[in-house]
MMTF fields as JSON, N, C-alpha, C and O atoms, coordinates in Angstrom:
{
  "mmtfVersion": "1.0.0",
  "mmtfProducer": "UNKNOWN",
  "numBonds": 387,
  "numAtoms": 388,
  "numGroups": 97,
  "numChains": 1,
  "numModels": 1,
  "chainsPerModel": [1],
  "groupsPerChain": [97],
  "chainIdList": ["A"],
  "bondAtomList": [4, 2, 8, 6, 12, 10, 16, 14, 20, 18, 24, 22, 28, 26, 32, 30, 36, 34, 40, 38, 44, 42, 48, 46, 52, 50, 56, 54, 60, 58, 64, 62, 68, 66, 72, 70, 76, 74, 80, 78, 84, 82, 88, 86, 92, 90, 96, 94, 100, 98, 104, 102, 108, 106, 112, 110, 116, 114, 120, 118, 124, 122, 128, 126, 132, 130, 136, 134, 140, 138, 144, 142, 148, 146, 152, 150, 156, 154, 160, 158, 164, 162, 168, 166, 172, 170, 176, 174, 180, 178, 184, 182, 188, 186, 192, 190, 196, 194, 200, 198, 204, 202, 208, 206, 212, 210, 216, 214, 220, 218, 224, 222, 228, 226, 232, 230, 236, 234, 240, 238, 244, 242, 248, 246, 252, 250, 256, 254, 260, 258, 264, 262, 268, 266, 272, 270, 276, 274, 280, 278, 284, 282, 288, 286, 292, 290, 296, 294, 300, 298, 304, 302, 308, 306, 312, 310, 316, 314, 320, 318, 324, 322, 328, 326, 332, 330, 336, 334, 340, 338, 344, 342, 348, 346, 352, 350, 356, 354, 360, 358, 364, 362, 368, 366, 372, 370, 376, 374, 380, 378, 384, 382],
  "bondOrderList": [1, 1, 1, 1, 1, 1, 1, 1, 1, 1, 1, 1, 1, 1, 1, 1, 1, 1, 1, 1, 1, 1, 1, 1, 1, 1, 1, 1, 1, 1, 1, 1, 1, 1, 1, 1, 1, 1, 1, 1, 1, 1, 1, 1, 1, 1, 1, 1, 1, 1, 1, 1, 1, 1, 1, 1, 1, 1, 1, 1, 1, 1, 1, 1, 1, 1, 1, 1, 1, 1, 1, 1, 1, 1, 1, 1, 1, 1, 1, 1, 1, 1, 1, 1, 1, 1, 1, 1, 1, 1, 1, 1, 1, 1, 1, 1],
  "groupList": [{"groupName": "UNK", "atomNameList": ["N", "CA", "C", "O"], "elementList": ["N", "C", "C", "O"], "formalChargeList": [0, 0, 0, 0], "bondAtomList": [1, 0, 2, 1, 3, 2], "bondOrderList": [1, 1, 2], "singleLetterCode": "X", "chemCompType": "L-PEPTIDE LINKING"}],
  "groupTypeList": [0, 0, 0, 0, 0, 0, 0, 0, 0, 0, 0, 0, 0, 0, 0, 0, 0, 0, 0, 0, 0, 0, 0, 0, 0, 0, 0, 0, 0, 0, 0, 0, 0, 0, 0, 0, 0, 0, 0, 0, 0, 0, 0, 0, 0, 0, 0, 0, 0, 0, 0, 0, 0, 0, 0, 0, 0, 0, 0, 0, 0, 0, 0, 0, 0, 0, 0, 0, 0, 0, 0, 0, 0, 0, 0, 0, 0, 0, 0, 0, 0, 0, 0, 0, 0, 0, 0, 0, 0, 0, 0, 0, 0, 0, 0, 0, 0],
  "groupIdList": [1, 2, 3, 4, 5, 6, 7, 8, 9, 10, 11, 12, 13, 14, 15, 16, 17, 18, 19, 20, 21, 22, 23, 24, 25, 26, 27, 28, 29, 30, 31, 32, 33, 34, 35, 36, 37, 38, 39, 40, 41, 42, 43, 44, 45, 46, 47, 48, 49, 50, 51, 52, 53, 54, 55, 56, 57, 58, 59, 60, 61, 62, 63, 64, 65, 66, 67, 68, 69, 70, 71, 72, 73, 74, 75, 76, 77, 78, 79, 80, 81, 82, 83, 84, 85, 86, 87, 88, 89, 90, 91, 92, 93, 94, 95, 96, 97],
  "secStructList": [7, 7, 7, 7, 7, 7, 7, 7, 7, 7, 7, 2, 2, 2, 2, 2, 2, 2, 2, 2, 2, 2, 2, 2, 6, 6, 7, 7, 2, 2, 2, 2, 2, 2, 2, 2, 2, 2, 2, 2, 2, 2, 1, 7, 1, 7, 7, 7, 7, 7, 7, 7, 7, 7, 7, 7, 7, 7, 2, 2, 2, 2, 2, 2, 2, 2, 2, 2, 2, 2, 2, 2, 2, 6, 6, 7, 7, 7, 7, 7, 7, 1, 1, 2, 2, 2, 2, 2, 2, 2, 2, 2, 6, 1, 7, 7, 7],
  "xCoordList": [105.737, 104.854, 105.693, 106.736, 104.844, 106.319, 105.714, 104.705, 106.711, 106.501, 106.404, 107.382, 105.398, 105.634, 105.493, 105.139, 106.016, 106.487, 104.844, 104.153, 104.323, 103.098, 103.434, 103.711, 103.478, 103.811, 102.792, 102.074, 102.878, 101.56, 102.076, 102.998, 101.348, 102.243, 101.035, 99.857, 102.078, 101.63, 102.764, 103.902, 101.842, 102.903, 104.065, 103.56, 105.107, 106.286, 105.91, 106.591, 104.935, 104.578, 104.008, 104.656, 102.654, 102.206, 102.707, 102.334, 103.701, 105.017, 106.227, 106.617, 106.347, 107.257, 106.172, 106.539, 105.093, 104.349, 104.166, 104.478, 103.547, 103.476, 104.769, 104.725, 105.625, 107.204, 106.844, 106.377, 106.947, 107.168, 106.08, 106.459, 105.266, 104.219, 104.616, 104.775, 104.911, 105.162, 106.095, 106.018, 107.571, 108.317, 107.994, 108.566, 107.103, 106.621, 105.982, 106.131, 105.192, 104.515, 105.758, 105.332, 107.578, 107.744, 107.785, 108.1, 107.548, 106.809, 108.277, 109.234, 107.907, 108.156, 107.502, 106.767, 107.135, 106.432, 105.787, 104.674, 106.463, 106.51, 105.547, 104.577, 105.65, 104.805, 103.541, 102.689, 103.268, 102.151, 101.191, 100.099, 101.628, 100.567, 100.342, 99.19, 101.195, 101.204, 100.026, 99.079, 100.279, 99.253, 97.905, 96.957, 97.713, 96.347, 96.085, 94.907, 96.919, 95.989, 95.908, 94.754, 96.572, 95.96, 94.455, 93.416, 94.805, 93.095, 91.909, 90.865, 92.173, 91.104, 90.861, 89.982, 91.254, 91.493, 90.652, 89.81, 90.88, 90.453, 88.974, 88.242, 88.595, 88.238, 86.629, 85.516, 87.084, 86.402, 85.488, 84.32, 86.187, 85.321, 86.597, 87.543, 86.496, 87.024, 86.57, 85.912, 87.239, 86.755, 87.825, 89.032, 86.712, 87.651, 87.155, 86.35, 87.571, 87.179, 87.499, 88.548, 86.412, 87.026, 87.268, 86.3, 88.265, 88.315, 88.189, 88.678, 87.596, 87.492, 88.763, 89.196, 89.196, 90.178, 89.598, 88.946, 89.821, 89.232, 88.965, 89.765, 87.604, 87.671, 86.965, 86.165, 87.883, 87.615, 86.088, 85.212, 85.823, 84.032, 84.252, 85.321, 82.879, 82.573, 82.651, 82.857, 82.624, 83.188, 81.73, 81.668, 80.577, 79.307, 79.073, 78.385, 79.547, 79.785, 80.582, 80.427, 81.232, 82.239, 81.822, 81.793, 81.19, 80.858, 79.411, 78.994, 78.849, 77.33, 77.935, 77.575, 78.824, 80.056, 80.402, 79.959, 81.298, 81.606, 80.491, 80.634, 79.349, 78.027, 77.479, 77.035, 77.393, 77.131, 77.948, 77.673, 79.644, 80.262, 80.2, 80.44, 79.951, 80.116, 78.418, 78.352, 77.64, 76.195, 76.664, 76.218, 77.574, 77.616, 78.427, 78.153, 79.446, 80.796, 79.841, 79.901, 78.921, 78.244, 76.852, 76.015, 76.879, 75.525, 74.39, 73.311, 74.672, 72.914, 72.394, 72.139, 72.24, 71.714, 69.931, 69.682, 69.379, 68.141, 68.627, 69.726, 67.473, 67.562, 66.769, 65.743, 67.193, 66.332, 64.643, 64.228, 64.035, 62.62, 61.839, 62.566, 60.713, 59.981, 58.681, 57.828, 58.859, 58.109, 57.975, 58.472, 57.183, 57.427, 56.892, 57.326, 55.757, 55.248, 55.919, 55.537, 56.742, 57.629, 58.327, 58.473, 58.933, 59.78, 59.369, 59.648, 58.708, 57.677, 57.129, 56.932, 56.758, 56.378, 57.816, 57.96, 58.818, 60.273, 60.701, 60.863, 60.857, 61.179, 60.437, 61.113, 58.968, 58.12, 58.356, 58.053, 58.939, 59.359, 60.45, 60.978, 61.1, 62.535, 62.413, 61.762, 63.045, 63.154, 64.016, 65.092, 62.164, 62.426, 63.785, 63.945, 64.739, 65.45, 64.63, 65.084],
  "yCoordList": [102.523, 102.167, 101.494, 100.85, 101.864, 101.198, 99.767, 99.44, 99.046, 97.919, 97.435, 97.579, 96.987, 96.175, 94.56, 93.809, 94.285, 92.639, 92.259, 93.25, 91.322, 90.554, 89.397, 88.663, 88.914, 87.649, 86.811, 87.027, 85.362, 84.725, 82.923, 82.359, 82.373, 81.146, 80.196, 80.403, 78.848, 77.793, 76.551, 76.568, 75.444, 74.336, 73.941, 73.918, 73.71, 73.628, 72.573, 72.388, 71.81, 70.959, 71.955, 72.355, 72.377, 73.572, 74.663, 75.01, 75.338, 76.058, 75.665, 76.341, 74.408, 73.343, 73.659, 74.039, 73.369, 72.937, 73.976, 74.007, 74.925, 76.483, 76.902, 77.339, 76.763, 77.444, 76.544, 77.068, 75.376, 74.171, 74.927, 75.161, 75.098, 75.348, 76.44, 76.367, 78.188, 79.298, 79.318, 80.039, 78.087, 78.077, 77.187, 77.531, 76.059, 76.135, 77.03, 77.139, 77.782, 79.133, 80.036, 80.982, 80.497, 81.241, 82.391, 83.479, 82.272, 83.107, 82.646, 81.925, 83.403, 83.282, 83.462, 84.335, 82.967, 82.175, 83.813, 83.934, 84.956, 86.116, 86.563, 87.213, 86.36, 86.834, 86.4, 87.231, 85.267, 84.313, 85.128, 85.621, 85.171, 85.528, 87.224, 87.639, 88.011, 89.077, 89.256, 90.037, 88.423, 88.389, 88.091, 88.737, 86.973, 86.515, 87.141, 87.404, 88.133, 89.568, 90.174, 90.061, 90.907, 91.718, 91.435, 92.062, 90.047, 89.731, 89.91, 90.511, 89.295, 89.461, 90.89, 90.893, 92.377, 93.287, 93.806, 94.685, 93.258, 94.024, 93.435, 94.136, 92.07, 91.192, 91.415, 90.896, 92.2, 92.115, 91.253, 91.433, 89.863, 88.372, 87.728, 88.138, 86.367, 85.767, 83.917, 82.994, 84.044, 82.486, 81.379, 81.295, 80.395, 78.936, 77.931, 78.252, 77.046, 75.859, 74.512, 74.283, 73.861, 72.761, 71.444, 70.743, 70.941, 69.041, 67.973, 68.081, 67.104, 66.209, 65.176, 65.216, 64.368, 63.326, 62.186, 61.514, 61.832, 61.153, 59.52, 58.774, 59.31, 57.636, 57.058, 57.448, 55.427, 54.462, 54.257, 54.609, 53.529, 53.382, 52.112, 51.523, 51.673, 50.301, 49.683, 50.269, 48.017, 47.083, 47.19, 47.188, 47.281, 47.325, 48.612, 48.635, 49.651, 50.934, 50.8, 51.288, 50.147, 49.824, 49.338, 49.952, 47.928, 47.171, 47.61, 46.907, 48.313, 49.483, 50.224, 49.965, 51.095, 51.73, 51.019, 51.368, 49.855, 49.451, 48.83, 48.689, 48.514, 48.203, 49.466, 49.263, 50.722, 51.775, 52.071, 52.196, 52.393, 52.747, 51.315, 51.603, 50.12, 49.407, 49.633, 49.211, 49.994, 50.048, 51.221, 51.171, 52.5, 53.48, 53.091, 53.236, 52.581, 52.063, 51.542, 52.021, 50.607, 49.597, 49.829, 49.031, 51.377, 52.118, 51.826, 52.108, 51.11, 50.652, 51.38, 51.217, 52.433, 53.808, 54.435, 53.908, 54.768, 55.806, 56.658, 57.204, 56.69, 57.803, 58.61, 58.282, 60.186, 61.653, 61.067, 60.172, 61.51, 61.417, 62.97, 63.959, 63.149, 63.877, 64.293, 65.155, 63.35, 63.752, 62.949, 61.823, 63.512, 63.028, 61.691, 60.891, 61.54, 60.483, 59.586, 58.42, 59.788, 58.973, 58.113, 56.9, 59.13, 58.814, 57.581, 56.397, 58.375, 57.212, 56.002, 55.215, 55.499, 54.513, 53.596, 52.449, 54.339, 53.225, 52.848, 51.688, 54.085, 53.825, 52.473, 51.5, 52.332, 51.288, 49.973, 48.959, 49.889, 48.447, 48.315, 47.331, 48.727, 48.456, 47.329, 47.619, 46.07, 45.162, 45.843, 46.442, 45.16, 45.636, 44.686, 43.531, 45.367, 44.558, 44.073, 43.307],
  "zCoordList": [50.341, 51.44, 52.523, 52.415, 53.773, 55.035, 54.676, 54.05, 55.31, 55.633, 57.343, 58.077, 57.728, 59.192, 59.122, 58.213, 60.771, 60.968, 61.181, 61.421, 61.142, 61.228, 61.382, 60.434, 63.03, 63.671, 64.247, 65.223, 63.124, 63.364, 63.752, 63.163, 64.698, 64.697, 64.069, 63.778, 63.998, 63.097, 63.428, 63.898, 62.93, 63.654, 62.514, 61.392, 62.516, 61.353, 60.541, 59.533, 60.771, 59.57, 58.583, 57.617, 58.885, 58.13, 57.491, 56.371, 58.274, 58.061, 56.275, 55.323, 56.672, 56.126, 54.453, 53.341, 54.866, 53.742, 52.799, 51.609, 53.596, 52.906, 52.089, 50.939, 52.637, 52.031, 51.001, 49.99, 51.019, 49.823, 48.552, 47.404, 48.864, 48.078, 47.327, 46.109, 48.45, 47.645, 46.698, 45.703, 47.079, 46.345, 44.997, 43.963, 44.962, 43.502, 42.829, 41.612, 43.519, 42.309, 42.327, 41.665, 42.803, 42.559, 43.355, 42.871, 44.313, 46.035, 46.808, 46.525, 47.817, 49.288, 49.806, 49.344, 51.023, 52.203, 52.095, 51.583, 52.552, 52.735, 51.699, 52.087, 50.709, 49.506, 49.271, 48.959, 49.361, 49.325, 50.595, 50.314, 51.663, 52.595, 52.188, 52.31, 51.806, 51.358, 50.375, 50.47, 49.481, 48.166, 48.623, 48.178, 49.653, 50.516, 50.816, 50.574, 51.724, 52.39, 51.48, 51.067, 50.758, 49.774, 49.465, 49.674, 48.791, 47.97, 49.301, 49.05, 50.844, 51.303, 51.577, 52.438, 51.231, 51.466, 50.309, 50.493, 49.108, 48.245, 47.74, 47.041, 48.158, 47.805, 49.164, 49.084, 50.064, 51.809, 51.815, 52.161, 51.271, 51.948, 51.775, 51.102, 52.655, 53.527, 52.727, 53.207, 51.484, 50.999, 51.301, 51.075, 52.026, 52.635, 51.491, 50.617, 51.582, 50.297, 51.411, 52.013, 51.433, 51.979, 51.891, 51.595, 52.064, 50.869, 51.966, 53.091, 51.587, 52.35, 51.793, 50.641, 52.728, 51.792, 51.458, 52.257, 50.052, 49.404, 50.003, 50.568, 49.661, 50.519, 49.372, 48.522, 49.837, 48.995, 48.724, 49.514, 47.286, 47.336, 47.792, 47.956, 48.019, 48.47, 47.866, 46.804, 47.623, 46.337, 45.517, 44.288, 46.397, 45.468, 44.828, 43.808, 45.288, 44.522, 43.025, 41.905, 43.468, 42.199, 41.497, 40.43, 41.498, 40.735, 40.198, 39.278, 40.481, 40.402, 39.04, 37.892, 39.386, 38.236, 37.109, 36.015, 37.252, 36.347, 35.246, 34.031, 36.08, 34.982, 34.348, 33.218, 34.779, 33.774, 33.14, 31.946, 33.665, 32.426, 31.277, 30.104, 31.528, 30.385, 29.644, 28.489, 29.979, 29.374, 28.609, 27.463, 28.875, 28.423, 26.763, 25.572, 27.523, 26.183, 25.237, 24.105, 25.481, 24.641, 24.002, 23.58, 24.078, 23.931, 24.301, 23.78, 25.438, 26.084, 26.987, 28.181, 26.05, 27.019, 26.786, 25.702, 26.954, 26.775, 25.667, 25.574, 24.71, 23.921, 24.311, 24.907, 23.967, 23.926, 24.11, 23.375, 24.855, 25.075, 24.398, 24.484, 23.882, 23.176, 23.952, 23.741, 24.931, 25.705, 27.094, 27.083, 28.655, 29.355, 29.646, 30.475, 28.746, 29.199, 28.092, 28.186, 27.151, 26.288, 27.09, 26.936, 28.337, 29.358, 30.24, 30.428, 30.577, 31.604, 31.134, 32.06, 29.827, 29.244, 28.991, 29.415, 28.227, 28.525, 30.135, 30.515, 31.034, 32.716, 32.926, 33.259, 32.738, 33.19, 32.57, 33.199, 31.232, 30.813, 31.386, 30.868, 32.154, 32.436, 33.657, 34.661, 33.536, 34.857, 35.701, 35.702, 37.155, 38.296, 38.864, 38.47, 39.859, 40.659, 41.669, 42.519]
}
């Protein structure tokens, strides 16, 4: 199969990053986008994923957390309900905040 040039720009941080990357899986920069097109080719959708960067919780988030996982450790949990109004009769003894 021929091969042609496919000239696309990008800023050299991004650039920088990509190479870094193909060369841990084993790739070249060259290959990696090769393989991308392929899949969106064979694939004829176009999947993005997108991450947000992670942010700190709030100290009351935390401390919200650290009281369930210790209710969890210490088995002070709800057991299996049998029914809904089983449910609803423990929910209702529970102190209000």
């Amino acid at each position: 199969m021929n091969k042609v040039v496919v000239n696309i720009k990008v800023d050299q941080e991004t650039k920088k990053a990509a190479q870094a990357l193909a060369n841990d899986l084993g790739l070249t920069l060259s290959g990696l986008v090769n393989a991308q097109l392929k899949q969106l080719v064979r694939q004829q959708q176009l999947v993005l994923y997108a991450t947000y960067p992670e942010q700190p919780m709030s100290p009351k988030l935390e401390a919200e957390l650290d009281q369930v996982y210790g209710e969890i450790e210490r088995g002070d949990v709800s057991q299996p309900h049998a029914s809904l109004d089983s449910f609803l009769d423990d929910l209702n003894q529970l102190p209000s905040e």
